[in-house]
C-alpha atoms as one frame of an Amber mdcrd trajectory, in Angstrom:
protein
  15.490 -23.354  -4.419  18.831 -22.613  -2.202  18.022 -24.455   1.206  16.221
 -22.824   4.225  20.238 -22.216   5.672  21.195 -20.522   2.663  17.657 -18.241
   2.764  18.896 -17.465   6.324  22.471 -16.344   5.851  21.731 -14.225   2.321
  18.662 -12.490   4.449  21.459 -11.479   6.781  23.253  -9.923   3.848  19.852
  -8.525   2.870  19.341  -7.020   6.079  23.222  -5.685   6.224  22.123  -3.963
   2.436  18.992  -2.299   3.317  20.559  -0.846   6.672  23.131   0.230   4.649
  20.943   2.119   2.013  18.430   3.450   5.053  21.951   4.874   6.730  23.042
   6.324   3.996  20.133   8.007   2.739  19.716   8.817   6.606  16.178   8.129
   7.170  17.356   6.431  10.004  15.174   8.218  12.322  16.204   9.630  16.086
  18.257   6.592  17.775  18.785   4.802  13.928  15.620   2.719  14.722  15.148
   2.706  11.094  18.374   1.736  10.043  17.819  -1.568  13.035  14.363  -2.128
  11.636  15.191  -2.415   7.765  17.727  -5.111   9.250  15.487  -7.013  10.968
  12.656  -7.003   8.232  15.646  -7.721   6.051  16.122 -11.065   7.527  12.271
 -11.956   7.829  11.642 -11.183   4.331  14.498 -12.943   3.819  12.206 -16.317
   4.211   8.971 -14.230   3.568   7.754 -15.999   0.046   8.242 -19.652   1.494
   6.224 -18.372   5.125   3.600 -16.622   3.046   2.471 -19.607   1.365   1.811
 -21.475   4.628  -2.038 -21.434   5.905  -1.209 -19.927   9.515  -4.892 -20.257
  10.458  -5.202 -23.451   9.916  -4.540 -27.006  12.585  -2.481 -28.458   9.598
  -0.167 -25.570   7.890  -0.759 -26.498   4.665   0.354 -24.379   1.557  -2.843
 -22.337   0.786  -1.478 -21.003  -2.653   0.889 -22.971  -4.625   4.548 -22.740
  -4.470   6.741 -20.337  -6.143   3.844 -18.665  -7.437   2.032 -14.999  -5.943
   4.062 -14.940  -3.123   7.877 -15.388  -4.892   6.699 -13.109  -8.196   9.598
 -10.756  -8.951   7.573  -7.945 -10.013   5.486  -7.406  -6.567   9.034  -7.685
  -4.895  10.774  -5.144  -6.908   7.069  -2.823  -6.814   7.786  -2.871  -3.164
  11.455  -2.234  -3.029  10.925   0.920  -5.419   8.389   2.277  -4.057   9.602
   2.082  -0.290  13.009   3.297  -1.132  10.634   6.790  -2.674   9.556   6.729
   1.144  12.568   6.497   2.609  12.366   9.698   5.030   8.922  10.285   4.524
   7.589   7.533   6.170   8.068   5.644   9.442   7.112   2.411   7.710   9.417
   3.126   4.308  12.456   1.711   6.564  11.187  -1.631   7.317   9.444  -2.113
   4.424  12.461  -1.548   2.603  14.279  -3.785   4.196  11.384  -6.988   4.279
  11.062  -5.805   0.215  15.774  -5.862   0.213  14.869  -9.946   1.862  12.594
 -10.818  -0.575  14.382  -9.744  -3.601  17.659 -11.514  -2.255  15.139 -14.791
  -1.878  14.167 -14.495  -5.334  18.126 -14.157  -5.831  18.984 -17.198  -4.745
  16.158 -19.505  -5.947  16.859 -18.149  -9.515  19.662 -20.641 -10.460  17.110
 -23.528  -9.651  15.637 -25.125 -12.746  11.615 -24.410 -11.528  12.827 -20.862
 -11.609  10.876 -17.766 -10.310   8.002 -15.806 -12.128   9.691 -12.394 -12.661
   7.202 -10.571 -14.876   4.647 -13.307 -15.764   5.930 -16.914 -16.377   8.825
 -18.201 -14.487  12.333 -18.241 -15.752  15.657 -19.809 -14.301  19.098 -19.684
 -15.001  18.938 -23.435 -14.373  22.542 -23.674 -13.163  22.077 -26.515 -10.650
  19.663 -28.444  -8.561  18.024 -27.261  -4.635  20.433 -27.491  -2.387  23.621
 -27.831  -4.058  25.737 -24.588  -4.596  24.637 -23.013  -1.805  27.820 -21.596
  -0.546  27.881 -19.718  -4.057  25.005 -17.514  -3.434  25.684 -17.036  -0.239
  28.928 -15.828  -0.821  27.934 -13.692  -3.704  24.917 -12.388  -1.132  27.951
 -11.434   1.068  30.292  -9.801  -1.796  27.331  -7.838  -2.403  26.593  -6.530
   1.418  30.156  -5.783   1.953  30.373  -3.746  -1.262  27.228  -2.313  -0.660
  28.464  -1.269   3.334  31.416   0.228   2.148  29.731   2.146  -0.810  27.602
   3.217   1.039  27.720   4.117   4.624  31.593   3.629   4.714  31.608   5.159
   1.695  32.579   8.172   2.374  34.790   7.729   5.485  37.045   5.366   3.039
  37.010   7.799  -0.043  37.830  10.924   2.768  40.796   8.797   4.271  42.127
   7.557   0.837  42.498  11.814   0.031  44.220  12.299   3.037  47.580   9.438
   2.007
């Protein structure tokens, strides 16, 4: 599992992805609220499978399911990304569920290296590269690599490809 900083600064580069997508597609609705939103829900779901597990309505916040189970399986994740990226300009909710489903994928992302691993399809698998905690600085940068190629792909895109014609 990549430490609760790491979660944090790779659901920024979540968020930065799915506003780039929602942009680009332009379901950004009147004043880009949907292009904010998918950022925001970006970052929340971002953290989402570790919150999710945590029994809000109860005195002591204990987990109610156990961890890395339901609430970090790949396949619900990935169910949600697809099918609110269909919605994207159809729906007023597509945008920011896009962007919570863009967080929770990049969570996955980063607590794949670790040896418990994360259930994809059914069991769990890892790449069992290293321990929690250590190398986070590697998927956080990768996170990053991936936003800023993303952002220029894709709303910069074709600003950059329309200047490069021009030299």
């Amino acid at each position: 599992m990549a430490s609760n900083k790491a979660h944090h600064a790779t659901g920024f580069a979540a968020g930065v992805i799915a506003a780039a997508i929602v942009a680009r597609i332009g379901s950004g609705g009147s004043f880009h609220l949907g292009v904010l939103l998918s950022f925001i829900t970006g970052v929340a779901g971002s953290t989402a499978p570790d919150w999710l597990e945590v029994a809000w309505w109860s005195r002591k916040r204990r987990l109610w399911i156990t961890h890395r189970t339901l609430t970090h399986w790949g396949l619900g994740w990935l169910a949600l990304l697809v099918f609110s990226y269909h919605w994207l300009g159809h729906s007023v909710y597509a945008a920011p569920a896009f962007g919570f489903a863009c967080g929770g994928v990049m969570h996955l992302l980063a607590d794949w290296p670790n040896p418990l691993g994360v259930p994809w399809i059914a069991g769990r698998h890892s790449l069992n590269l290293w321990n929690s905690g250590h190398c986070d600085l590697i998927v956080v940068g990768a996170a990053w690599v991936a936003a800023w190629f993303v952002w220029m792909h894709g709303v910069h895109g074709g600003l950059v490809l329309q200047f490069l014609k021009m030299g």
